[in-house]
Every structure is written in structure tokens, then in C-alpha cells.
C-alpha positions as a printed Julia matrix, in Angstrom:
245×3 Matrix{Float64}:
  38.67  -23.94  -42.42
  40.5   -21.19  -39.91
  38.04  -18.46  -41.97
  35.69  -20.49  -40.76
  36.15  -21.34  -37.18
  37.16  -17.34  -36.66
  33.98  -16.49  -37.83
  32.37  -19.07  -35.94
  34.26  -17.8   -32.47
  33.44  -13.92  -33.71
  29.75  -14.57  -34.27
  29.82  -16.82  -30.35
  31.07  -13.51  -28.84
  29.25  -11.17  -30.47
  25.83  -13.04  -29.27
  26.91  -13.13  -26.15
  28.69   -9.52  -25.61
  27.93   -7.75  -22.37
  25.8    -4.17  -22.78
  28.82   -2.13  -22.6
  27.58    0.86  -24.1
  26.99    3.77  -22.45
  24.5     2.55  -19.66
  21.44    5.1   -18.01
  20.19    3.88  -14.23
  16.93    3.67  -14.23
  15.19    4.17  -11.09
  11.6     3.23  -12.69
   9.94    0.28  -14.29
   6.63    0.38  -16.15
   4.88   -2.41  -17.8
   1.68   -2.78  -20.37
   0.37   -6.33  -21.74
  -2.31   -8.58  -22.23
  -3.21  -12.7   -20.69
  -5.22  -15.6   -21.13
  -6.24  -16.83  -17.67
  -8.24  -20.37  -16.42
 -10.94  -17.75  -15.8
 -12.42  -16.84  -18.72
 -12.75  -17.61  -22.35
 -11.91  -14.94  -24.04
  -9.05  -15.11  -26.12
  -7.65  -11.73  -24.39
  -8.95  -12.04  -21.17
  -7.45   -9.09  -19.23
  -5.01   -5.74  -19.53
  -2.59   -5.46  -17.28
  -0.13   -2.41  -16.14
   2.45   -2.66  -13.83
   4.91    0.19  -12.41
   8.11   -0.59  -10.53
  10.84    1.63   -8.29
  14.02    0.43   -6.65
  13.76   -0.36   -3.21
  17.13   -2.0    -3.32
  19.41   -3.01   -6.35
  17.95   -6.41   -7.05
  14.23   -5.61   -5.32
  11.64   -3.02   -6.55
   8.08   -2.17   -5.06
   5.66   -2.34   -7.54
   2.29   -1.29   -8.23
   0.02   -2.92  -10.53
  -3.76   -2.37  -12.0
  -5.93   -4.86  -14.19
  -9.42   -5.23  -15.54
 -10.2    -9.27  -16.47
 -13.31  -10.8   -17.88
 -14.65  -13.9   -15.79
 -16.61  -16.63  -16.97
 -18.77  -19.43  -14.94
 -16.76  -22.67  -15.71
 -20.71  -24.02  -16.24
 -21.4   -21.24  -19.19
 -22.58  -22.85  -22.37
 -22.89  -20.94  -25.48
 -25.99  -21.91  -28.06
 -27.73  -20.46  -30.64
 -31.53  -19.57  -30.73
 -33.98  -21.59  -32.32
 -34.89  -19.07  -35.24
 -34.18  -19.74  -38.78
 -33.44  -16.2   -39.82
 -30.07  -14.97  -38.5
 -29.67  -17.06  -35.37
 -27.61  -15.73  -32.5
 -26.04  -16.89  -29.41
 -26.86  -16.76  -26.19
 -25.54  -18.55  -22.55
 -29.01  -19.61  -20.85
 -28.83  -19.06  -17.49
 -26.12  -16.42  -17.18
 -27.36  -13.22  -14.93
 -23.94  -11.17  -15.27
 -21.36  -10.45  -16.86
 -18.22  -10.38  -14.45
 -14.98   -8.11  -14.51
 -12.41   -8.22  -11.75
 -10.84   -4.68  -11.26
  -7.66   -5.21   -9.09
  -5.33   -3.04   -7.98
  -2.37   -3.64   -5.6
   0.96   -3.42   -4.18
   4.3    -6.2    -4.38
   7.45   -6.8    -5.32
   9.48   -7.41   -7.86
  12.72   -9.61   -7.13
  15.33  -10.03   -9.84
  17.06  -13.39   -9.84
  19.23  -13.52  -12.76
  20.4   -10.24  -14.49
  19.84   -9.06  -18.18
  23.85   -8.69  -18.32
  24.4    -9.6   -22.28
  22.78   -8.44  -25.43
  19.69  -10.56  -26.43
  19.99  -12.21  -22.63
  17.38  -13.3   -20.69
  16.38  -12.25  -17.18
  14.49  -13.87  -14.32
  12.33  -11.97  -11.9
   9.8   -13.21   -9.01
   6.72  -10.91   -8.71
   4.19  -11.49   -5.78
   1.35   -8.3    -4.88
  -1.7    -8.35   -2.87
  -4.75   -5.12   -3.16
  -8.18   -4.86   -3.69
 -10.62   -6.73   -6.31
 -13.56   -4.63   -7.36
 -15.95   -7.32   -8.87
 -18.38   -5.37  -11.53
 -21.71   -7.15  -12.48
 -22.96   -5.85  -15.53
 -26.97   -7.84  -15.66
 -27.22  -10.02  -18.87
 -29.9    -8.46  -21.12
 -31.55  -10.55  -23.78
 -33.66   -9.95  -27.14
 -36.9   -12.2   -26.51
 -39.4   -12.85  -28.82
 -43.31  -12.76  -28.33
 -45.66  -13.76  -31.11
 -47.79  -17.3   -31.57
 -45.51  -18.03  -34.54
 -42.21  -17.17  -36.39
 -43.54  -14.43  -38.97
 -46.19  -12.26  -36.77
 -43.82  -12.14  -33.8
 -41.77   -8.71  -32.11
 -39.08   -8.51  -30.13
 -37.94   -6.9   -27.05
 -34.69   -6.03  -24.77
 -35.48   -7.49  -21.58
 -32.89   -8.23  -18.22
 -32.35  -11.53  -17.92
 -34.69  -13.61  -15.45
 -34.49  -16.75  -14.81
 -38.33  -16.85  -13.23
 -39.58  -14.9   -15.74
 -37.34  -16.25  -19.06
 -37.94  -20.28  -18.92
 -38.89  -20.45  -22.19
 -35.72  -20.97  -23.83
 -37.27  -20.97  -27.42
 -38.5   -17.36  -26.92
 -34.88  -16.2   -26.69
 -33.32  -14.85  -30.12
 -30.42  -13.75  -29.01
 -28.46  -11.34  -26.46
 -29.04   -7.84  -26.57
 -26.23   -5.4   -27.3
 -23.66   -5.12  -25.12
 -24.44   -1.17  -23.82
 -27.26   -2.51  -22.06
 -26.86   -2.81  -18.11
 -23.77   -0.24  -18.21
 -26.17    1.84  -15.75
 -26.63   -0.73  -13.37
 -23.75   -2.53  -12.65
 -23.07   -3.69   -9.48
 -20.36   -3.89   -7.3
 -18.58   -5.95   -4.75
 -15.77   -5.52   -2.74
 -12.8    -8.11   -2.71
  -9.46   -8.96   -2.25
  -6.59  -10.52   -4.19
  -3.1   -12.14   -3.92
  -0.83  -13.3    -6.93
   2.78  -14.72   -7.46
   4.47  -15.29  -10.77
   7.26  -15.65  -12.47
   8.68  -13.53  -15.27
  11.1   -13.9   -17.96
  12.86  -11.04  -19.71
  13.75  -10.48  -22.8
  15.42   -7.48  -24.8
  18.59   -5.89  -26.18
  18.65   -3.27  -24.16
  18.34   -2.78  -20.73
  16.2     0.15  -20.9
  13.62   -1.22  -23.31
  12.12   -4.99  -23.29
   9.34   -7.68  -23.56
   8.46  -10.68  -21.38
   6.4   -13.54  -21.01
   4.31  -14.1   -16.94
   3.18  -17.15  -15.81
   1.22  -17.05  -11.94
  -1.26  -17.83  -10.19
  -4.06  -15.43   -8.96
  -6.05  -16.22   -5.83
  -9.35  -13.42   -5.05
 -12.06  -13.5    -2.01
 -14.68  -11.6    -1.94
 -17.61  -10.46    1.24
 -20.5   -12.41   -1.0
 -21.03  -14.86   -3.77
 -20.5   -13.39   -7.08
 -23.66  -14.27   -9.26
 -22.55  -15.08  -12.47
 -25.24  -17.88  -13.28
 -28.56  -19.35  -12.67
 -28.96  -22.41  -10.86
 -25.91  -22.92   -9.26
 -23.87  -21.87   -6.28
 -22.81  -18.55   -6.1
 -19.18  -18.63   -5.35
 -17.03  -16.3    -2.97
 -13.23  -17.79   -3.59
 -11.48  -17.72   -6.95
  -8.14  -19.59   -8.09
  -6.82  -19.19  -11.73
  -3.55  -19.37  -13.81
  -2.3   -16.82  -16.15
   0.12  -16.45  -19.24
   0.5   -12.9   -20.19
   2.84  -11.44  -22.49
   4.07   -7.68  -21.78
   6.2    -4.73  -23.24
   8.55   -2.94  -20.39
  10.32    0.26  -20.32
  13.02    1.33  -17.85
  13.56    5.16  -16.36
């Protein structure tokens, strides 16, 4: 039983041992992940980087850059009418939408990463510029009187020309529209919160959780029929890899 309970105690302190090795101060802060937002559907639905200096001990300014994919909440995906290798489409939609943002913050440390394996907390807020980019929606369409004497062709998406949804096989590849995208001037504002993780202080991971706000001169047109909206809100869990200088 005392074998027992001393290496109970010894494993307790050893999980919980402060960083006492030989420590570097790092000045800089640089960050690289991936989230999932209420924005779009994609599984990974923006990259993120983040770089940080000490403005004081327990503030840093920071600036940050990310590219996210946006869907219209109203975007349905469905699959063409033909037989033969059907593939999907979202009638209606006239671009696809990236935000490009870039800004400046802060990044406030409220607890410290003091102990091996501990866990910090850290507020982030920022506020820059949103570059929407409108990429036009191009579409394989089929013309023929039936399904065997038929052609296809690429066409941009038009929703006074394309009401046919039956003629529609499919979308077109993905290169098309590169050379005329469009875009539109915004801003942005986030806040979030971020947990640390690591067993260093020089190296780490961490989970962010916040809340993205963006405005922008015009509506954005992501799809057919429906308003074209000017004001986005959406939520964001990202997960992140951090290095300290």
C-alpha cells in the first residue's frame, strides 16, 4: 500500500510539474489551422494564419489572413436527370463565394501555460478587410431531342437562359470562371476564444471558437431568386498548430 500511494503522489506531481527547464522568450507567435464555420458546407471550410508580437507581457498585436468558402443557406444539391453517370448540380446558384480577410487584433492571455501538458486561455478579437471573390457557376448542359443523339456544352450559368432544369447534366469543372471572378470590397470583425494546449511553451495546438461578423458596399450574389445579401454573421470551430519565437 505505501508503494502505492508514493507512486500515486509521484505520478500527481509529475503531471502537474511547472516547465522548469531551460526557458527561451519568445517575442513572436505564429499560427496555421483549419475550421468549420455556420457559413458553408464544406467539411474544411477555411485556412487560417495568424501571427502575434508582444505588445505587453500578457497582450500581443496580431495579424491574421484567411480564405473561407461561403454557401447560400438556400443551396440545394441534386443530381441530373440522366441515367448514365448522373452528377450534381445546385440550380439556381450564380457564384461561387470566398471571403479573403485580412486584419489586425489582439491577443489577450488570461490564464498562463505554467505546467507541462497545461492548458491556456487567450481572448482574440481583430477587425480588416473582406475581399469577397465571385467565381460565376458554369454548367455542362445538354441539347439533343432525346437521351442518345444529344451533345453537351460548358455554358455560365443563367438563370433566364437555363430554366430547363432537365437539360442540366451536371457542373462543369471547377477551372472554369477563374478568369472572371469578381470582386467586392468588405469589411470584417471577429472575437473568439482560444484554448491552448502543449508541453512546451514554445511549440503547441489549440482549439477557437468565435464569432465572425462581415459587411460589404453591395449584395453578394450567390443565388438566383432570392435576396442578395450585404451583412454576414457565422460561428466557427477551428483547430490550429502554434509556434513561439
Amino acid at each position: 500500500m505505501g508503494f502505492i500511494a508514493l507512486f500515486s503522489a509521484t505520478f500527481s506531481i509529475a503531471q502537474n510539474t511547472p516547465i522548469a527547464d531551460a526557458q527561451i522568450i519568445t517575442y513572436k507567435d505564429f499560427n496555421f489551422g483549419a475550421n468549420v464555420n455556420s457559413s458553408s458546407t464544406a467539411w474544411l471550410a477555411a485556412i487560417q494564419f495568424r501571427y502575434a508580437w508582444h505588445k505587453t507581457g500578457s497582450i500581443k498585436k496580431t495579424f491574421e489572413s484567411e480564405l473561407t468558402w461561403v454557401n447560400h443557406p438556400k443551396e440545394v444539391s441534386r443530381y441530373s436527370n440522366f441515367n448514365e453517370n448522373p452528377n450534381t448540380f445546385k440550380y439556381g446558384k450564380l457564384n461561387q463565394v470566398f471571403f479573403f480577410r485580412n486584419g489586425f487584433g489582439r491577443k489577450v492571455e488570461i490564464t498562463e501555460r505554467s505546467y507541462r501538458n497545461a492548458i491556456g486561455l487567450n481572448f482574440i478579437y481583430a477587425a480588416g478587410i473582406n475581399l469577397a471573390l465571385l467565381k460565376p457557376v458554369y454548367l455542362d448542359i445538354y441539347h439533343g431531342t432525346d437521351g442518345r443523339g444529344g451533345y453537351l456544352t460548358t455554358e455560365k450559368y443563367d438563370p433566364a437562359i437555363h430554366t430547363d432544369i432537365y437539360n442540366i447534366y451536371g457542373n462543369a469543372s471547377f477551372s472554369n470562371g477563374f478568369k472572371e471572378i469578381d470582386p467586392v470590397m468588405g469589411l470584417y470583425g471577429r472575437a473568439a476564444l482560444s484554448i491552448e494546449m502543449g508541453e512546451y511553451t514554445d511549440s503547441y495546438y489549440s482549439f477557437e471558437v468565435g464569432l465572425t461578423a462581415d459587411a460589404f458596399a453591395k449584395g453578394i450574389p450567390m443565388l438566383a431568386y432570392v435576396s442578395q445579401e450585404q451583412y454576414f454573421i457565422s460561428v466557427y470551430l477551428a483547430f490550429m498548430f502554434g509556434w513561439k519565437r
